[in-house]
C-alpha atoms as one frame of an Amber mdcrd trajectory, in Angstrom:
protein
 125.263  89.954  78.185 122.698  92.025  80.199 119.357  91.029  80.351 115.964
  93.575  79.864 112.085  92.971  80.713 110.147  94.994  78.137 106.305  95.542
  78.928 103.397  97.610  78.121 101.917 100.409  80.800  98.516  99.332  82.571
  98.088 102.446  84.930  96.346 105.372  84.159  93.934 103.489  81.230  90.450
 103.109  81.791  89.056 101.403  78.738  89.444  98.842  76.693  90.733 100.332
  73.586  93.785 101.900  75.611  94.816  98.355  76.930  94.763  96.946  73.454
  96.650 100.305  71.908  99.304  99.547  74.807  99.396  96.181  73.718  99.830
  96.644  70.051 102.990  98.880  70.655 104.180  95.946  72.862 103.971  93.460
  69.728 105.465  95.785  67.029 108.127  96.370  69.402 109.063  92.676  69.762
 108.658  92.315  66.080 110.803  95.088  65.118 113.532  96.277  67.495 113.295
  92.864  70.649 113.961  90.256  67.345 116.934  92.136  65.904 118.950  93.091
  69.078 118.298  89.970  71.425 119.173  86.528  72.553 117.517  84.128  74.427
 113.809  85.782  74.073 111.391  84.436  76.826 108.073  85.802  76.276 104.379
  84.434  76.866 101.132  86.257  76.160  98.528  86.338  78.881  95.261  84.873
  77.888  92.959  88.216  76.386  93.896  90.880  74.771  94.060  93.546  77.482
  96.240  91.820  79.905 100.035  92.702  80.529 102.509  91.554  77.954 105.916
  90.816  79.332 109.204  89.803  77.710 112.853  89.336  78.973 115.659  89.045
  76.619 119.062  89.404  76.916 120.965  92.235  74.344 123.884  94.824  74.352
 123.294  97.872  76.496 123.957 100.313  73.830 121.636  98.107  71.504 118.848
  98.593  74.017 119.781 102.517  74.314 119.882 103.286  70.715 116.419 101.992
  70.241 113.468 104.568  70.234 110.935 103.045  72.655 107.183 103.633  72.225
 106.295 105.899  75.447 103.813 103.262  76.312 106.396 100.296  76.896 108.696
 100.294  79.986 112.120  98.879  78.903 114.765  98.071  82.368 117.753  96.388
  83.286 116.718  92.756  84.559 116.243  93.472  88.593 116.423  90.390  91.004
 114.333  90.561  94.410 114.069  88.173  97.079 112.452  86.958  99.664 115.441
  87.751 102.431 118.726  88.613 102.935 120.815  85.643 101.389 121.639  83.269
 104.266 119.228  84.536 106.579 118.725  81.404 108.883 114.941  82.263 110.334
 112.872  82.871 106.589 112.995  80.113 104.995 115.069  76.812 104.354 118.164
  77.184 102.568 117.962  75.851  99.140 120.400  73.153  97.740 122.862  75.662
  96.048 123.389  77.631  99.301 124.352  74.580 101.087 127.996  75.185 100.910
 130.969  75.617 102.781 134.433  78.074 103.070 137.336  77.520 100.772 140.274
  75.803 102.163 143.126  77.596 102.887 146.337  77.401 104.959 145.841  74.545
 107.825 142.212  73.516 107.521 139.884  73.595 110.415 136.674  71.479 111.248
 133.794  73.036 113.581 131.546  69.836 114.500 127.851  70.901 115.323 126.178
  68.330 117.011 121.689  68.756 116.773 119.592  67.289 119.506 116.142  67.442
 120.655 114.960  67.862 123.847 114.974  64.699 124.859 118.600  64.529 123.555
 117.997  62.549 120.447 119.922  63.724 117.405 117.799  65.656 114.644 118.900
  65.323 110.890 118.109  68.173 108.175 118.296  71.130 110.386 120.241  74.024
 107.995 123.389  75.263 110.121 124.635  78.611 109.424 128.456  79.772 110.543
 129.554  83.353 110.140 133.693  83.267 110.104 135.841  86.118 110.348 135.000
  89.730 111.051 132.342  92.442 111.266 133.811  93.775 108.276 135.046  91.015
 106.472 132.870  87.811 107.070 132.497  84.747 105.157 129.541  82.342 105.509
 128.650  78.942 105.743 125.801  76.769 105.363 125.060  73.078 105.454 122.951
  70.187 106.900 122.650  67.946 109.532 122.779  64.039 108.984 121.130  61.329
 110.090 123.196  61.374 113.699 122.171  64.947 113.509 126.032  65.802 112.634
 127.105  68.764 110.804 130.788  69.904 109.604 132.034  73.269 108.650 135.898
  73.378 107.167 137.061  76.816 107.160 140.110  78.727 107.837 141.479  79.306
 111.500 142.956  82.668 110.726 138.731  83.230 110.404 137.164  82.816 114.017
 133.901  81.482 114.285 131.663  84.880 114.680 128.351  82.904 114.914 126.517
  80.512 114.710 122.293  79.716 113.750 120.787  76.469 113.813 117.362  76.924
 112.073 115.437  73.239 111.983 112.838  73.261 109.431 109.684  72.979 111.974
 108.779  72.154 115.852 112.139  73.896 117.729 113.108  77.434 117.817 115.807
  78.325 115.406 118.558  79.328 117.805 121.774  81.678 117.650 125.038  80.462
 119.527 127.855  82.436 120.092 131.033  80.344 120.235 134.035  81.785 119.877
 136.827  78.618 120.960 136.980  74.864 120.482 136.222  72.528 117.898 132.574
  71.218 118.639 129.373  71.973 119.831 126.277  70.806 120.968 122.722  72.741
 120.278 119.812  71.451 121.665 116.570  72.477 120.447 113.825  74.067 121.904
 110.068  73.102 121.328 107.654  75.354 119.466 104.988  75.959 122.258 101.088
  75.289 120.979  98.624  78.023 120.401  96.478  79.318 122.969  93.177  78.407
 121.786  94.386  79.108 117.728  95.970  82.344 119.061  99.720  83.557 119.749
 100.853  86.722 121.065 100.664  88.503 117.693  96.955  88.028 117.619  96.913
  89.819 120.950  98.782  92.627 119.455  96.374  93.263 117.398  93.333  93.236
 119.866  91.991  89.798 118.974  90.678  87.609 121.983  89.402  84.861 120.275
  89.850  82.327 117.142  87.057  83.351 114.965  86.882  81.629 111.728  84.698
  83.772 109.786  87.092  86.797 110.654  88.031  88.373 107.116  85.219  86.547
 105.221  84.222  88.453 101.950  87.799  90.217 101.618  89.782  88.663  98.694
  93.861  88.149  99.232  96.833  87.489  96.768  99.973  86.317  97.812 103.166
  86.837  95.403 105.690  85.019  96.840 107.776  81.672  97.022 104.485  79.360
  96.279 101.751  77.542  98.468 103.241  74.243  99.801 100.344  71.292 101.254
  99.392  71.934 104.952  95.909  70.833 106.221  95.462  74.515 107.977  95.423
  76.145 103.705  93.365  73.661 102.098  91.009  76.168 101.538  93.656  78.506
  99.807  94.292  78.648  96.139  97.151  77.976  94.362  97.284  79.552  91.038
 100.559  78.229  90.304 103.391  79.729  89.002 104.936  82.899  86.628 108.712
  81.993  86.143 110.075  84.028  83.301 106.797  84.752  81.629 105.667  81.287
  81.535 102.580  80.474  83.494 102.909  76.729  85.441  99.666  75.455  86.849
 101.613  74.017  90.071 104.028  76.253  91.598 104.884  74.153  94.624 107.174
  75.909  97.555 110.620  74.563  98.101 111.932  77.481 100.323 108.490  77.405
 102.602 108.663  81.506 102.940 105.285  81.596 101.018 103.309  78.975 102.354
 104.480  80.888 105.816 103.327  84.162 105.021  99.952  82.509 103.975  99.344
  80.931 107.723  99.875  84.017 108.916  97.434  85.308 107.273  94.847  82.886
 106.614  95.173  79.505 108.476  92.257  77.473 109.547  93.145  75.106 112.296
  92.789  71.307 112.306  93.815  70.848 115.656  93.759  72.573 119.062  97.116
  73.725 119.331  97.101  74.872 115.700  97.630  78.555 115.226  94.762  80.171
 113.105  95.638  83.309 110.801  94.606  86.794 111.530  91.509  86.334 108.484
  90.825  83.035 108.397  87.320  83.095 106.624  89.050  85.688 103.764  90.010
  84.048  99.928  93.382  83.198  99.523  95.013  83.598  95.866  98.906  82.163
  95.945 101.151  82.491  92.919 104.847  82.046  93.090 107.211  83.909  91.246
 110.362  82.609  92.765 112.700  80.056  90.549 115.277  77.595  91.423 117.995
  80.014  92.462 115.782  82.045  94.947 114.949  84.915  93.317 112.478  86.559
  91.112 112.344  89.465  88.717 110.048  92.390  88.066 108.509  90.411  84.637
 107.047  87.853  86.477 105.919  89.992  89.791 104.267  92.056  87.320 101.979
  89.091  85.315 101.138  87.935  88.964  99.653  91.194  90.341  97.901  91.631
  86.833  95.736  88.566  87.485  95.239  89.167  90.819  93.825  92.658  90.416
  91.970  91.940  87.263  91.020  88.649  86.981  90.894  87.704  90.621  89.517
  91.135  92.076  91.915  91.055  95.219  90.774  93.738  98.105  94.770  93.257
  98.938  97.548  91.802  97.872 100.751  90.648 100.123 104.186  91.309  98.809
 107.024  89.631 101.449 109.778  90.428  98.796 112.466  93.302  97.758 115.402
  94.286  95.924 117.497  97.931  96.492 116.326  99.332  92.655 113.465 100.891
  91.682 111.778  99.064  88.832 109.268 101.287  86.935 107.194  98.245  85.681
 106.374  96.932  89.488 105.925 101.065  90.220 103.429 100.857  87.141 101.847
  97.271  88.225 101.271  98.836  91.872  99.838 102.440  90.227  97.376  99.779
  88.406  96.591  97.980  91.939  95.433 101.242  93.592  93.781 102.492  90.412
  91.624  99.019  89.956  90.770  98.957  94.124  93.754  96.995  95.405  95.857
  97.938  98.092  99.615  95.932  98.384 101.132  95.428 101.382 104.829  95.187
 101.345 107.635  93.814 103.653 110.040  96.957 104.129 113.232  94.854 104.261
 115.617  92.986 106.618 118.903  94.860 106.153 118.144  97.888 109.122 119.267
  99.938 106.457 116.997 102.205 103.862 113.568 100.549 102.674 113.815  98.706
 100.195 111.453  98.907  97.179 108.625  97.840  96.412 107.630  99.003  99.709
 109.396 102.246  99.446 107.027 103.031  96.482 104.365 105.610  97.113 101.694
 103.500  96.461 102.686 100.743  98.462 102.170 100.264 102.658 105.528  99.410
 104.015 105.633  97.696 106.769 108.861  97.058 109.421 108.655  94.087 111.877
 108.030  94.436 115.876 108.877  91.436 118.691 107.454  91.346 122.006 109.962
  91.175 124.722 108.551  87.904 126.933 107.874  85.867 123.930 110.980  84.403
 122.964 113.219  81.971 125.177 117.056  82.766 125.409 119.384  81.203 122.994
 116.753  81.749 120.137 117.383  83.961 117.188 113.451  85.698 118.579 115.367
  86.689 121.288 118.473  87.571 119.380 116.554  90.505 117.333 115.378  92.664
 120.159 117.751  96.445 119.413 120.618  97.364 121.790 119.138 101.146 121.190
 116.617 101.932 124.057 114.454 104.539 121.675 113.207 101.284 119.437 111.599
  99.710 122.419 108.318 100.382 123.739 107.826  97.881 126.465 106.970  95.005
 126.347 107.106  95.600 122.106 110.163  96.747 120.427 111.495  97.410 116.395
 113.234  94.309 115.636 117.215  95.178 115.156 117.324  93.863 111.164 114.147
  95.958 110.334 114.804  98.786 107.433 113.409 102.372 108.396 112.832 105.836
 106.903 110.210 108.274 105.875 108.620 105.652 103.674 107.600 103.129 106.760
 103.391 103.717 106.761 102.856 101.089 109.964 104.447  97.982 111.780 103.090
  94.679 112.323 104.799  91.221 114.460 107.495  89.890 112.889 109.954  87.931
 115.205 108.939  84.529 116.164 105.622  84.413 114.191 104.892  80.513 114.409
 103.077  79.734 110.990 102.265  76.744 108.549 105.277  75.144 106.225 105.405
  72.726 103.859 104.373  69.152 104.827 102.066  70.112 107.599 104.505  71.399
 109.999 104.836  74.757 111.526 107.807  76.846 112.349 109.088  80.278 113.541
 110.117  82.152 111.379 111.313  86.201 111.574 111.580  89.453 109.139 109.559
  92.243 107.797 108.084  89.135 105.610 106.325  87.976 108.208 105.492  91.702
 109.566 103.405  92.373 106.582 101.119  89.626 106.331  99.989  90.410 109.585
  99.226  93.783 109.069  97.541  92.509 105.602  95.601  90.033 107.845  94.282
  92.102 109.944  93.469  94.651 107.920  91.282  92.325 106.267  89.064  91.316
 109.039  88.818  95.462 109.773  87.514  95.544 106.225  85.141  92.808 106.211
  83.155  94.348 108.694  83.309  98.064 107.223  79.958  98.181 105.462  81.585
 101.630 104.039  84.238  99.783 102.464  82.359  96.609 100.719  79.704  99.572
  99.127  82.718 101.221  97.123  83.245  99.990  93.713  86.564  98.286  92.590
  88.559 101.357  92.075  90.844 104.192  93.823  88.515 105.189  96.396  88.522
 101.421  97.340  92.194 101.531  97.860  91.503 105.153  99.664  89.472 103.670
 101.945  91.462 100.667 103.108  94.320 102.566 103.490  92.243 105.560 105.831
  91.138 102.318 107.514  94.361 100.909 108.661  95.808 104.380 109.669  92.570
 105.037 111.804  93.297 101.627 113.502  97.235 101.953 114.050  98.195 102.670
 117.385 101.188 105.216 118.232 104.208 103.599 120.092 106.110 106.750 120.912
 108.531 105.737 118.763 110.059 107.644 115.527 108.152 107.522 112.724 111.041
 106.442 110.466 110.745 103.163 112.519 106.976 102.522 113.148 105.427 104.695
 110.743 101.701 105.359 112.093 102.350 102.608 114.602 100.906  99.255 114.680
  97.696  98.220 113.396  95.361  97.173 116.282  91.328  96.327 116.687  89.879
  99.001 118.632
């Protein structure tokens, strides 16, 4: 059986009375059409009477369609978005259900991956990734190394091994190996270098020349995403726990790391030398997660977590690292609210090099699409794996990383291959995608804003939004390349 998310509209109302109006047709519609037709109700009313309502059920399509909706609710199909492509071995750890291998079939085959560090001792829970097969017909694989830093993939021989991505969960590279023959093979890692003075190459992208903690200071930020994990560098940050299918729990944790990741990025304060600081380290953190157990989230819970952030939090900007190929009127409506209420979001355009995905091919939304830097990446590593074979998506020494999505929707671009950030447990890793794009460009954005006097005068509303958004086109820099790939170009202190 299908499943729906039923909600009220926020956008558009600018009193009181209209909220609660919205939110009365939300209640008589749960009471009179939501209890007949559905199963397995999940619903949980924020904490005053103006705040979004949400509900997800499960029903009969033609149920739902034969219903008369009030025109203030917003009734859709359930839509999943994640964080990255399934699989994708430099975003985030693979979580325990995608730690599987191939079916047997015919004469089995085992590929032995043997993990070592630098010093050639083996490394245990590094996720391995295997691509069998074809460009057209592939099948992957995923698992773990043990304790001798072992790892076995069965598959079948009539499927070649196309690829292969070791991705250790901090301190070494992730790393791409092409191996084509034989039955095992040994990866050693390479070590993350340390920061230069708090600072990597993506701070120098953006014009910044030194670690300066206050940078960003008065400029509030939310983060939807997979959670805030512990690391020294975001004690400062707030987590605000978690929205999983309506349901508010005060500690969201982070079990993929993707979220505590995109909040280094943006606002880590180093404990140590070689630490890497984020692009606003003196702005307010806010970090909800709205990813579950299975790695994805829907529109129900995005939608609570961006209503407390504009509203009850007052967020200058919000960070969304997340996507899904459907359009899903209540995020269109929660992002319409954003602007309206002062709030600009800042979205990841999408990892597939195909169209941008949504919510950052909304109109109200920046999209953002990830550059690398040519000399920052060692060989063998999946950094250096991303840069395009097309010459007119490089504009030396940066270049439009191969897996970023593009089209007339792509406002700016922002570093996102080999962005070394904070992950759960106090470590730090590198980690690639559009994901990691945007928080940079929300970063420094913020530290632009904190020190527009224009901008902090305007009252929470559109022409706040207006003005952060004339802000970071005033600051992006053309590359020469097309538009459809680096929108205004990439945002940069003058």
């Amino acid at each position: 059986m299908p499943h729906y998310v039923l909600s009220h509209r926020r956008a558009g109302k600018r009193h009181d009375h209209e909220h609660r109006a919205a939110r009365a047709a939300m209640a008589d519609a749960l009471d009179r059409h939501v209890d007949r037709i559905a199963d397995d109700i999940r619903t949980h009313e924020p904490h005053h009477d103006t705040s979004r309502h949400v509900a997800r059920f499960a029903a009969d399509h033609a149920d739902v369609a034969a219903v008369e909706w009030h025109p203030e609710l917003i009734c859709e199909p359930l839509i999943r978005h994640r964080i990255r492509a399934r699989h994708a071995p430099e975003t985030g750890r693979a979580l325990a259900h995608e730690i599987v291998v191939p079916l047997r079939t015919g004469t089995d085959r085992c590929l032995v991956v043997h993990v070592v560090d630098e010093d050639g001792l083996p490394v245990a829970d590094v996720d391995v990734f295997a691509y069998f097969g074809s460009a057209t017909d592939r099948v992957q694989a995923a698992t773990r190394t043990d304790a001798d830093g072992l790892a076995r993939l069965d598959h079948d021989p009539d499927r070649p091994l196309l690829e292969l991505a070791v991705a250790p969960p901090s301190r070494w590279w992730p790393q791409v190996v092409d191996h084509r023959a034989g039955t095992e093979l040994d990866v050693r890692l390479v070590r993350l270098p340390p920061s230069e003075n708090g600072l990597g190459w993506w701070h120098r992208e953006a014009g910044l020349v030194a670690m300066d903690p206050d940078r960003g200071r008065g400029i509030a930020i939310g983060v939807v995403d997979s959670g805030l994990g512990h690391h020294p560098a975001l004690a400062h940050a707030n987590n605000l726990g978690a929205f999983l299918d309506g349901a508010h729990r005060p500690d969201g944790g982070d079990d993929r790391g993707h979220g505590t990741h995109v909040a280094g990025a943006i606002g880590a304060r180093p404990t140590a030398d070689t630490d890497y600081a984020g692009l606003a380290p003196g702005a307010r953190l806010d970090c909800f997660r709205v990813f579950g157990p299975d790695g994805s989230a829907h529109q129900a819970d995005i939608a609570r977590a961006l209503d407390v952030l504009v509203h009850d939090r007052g967020c200058h900007l919000i960070n969304l690292s997340l996507g899904t190929v459907s359009r899903s009127e209540l995020v269109s409506d929660a992002l319409l609210d954003a602007v309206q209420s002062g709030t600009l979001v800042i979205c990841a355009a999408g990892n597939t090099a195909g169209p941008v995905e949504y919510p950052a091919a909304l109109e109200e939304a920046v999209a953002v699409t990830a550059l690398g830097r040519l000399d920052q990446a060692p060989a063998g590593t999946l950094s250096a794996h991303r840069i395009p074979s097309e010459t007119r998506l490089r504009a030396d020494p940066v270049f439009i990383a191969n897996f970023s999505c593009h089209g007339d929707a792509i406002d700016v671009a922002g570093p996102g291959v080999g962005i070394i950030s904070t992950v759960p447990g106090g470590g730090w890793a590198a980690y690639g995608g559009t994901s990691m794009a945007a928080p940079q460009v929300t970063g420094a954005l913020a530290g632009l804003l904190a020190e527009d006097a224009d901008y902090r005068a305007l009252p929470a509303d559109a022409t706040r939004t207006t003005r952060a958004g004339q802000v970071l086109i005033d600051h992006s820099r053309d590359l020469g390349i097309d538009r459809a790939y680096q929108g205004h170009g990439h945002l940069r202190r003058s």
